[in-house]
N, C-alpha and C positions, 0 to 999 in steps of 0.2 A: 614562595619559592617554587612549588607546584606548579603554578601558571606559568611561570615564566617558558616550558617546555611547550606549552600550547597543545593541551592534550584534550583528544577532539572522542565523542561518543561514536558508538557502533551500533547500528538496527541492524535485526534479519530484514532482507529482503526476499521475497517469493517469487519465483515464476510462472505467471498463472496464464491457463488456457481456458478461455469462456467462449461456449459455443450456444448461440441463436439465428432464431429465426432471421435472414437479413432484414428485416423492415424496421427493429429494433439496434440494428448494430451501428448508428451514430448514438441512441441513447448510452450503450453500452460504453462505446469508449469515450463518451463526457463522464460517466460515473467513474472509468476507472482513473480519468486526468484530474478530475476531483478527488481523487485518492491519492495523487502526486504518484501515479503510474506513467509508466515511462513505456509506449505502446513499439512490440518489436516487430510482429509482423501482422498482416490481417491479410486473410484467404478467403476465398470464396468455393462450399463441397456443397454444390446440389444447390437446394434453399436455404443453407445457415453458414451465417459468415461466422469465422474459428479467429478467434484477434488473442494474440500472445501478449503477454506485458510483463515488466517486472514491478513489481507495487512492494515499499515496506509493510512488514506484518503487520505491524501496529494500526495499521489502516484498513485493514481488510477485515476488522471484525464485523461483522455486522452485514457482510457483503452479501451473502447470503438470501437474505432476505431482501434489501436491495436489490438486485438481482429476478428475483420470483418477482417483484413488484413493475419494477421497468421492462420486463418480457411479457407480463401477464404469464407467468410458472412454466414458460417455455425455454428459457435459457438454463444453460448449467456450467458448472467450473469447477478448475482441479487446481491446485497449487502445490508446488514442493519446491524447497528451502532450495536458492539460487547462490549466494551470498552476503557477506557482511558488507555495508555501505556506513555514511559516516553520515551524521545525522547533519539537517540543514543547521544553521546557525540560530532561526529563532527560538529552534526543539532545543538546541543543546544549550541556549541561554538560560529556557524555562525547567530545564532538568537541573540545571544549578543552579538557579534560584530556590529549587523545591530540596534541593540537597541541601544548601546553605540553610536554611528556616529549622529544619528539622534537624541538621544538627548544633544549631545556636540554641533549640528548646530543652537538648537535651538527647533527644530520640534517634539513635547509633543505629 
């Protein structure tokens, strides 16, 4: 009976500012559309292109380091909490599949 309302998940989404060196800033925003970042603006200050995006959190861990890798330790980023987005359909299939398992085992 649940379902039948069609009740859909919610990820944080972030809005993140990453700034580098321009020579690197096509690597930069293939990592962050590999992150299913959704790119908003991209500038050009001096030698380093500043690209805005909104990327879900759950994606961005690890960015980090990423990031020091694909600049050679010259790029940097900020992020803070933008909104709540609704998760694609194959996230929120595999989030209730892993709901449904664990509470068929038992495990509430």
């Amino acid at each position: 009976a649940n379902m039948e309302c069609q009740p859909r998940i919610l990820e944080p989404v972030m809005k993140c500012e990453v700034r580098a060196p321009t020579e690197y800033q096509g690597d930069v925003i293939g990592g962050l559309n590999r992150k299913k970042g959704v790119i908003n603006d991209n500038v050009q200050e001096l030698d380093e292109a500043v690209i805005e995006a909104l990327v879900p959190l759950n994606n961005m861990f690890g960015y980090s380091t990423e990031l020091r890798s694909i600049t050679q330790g010259k790029g940097e980023f900020t992020m803070e909490y933008s909104n709540h987005a609704i998760v694609s359909m194959d996230v929120q299939q595999e989030l209730t599949k892993s709901y449904e398992k664990k509470r068929s085992s038992g495990n509430k």
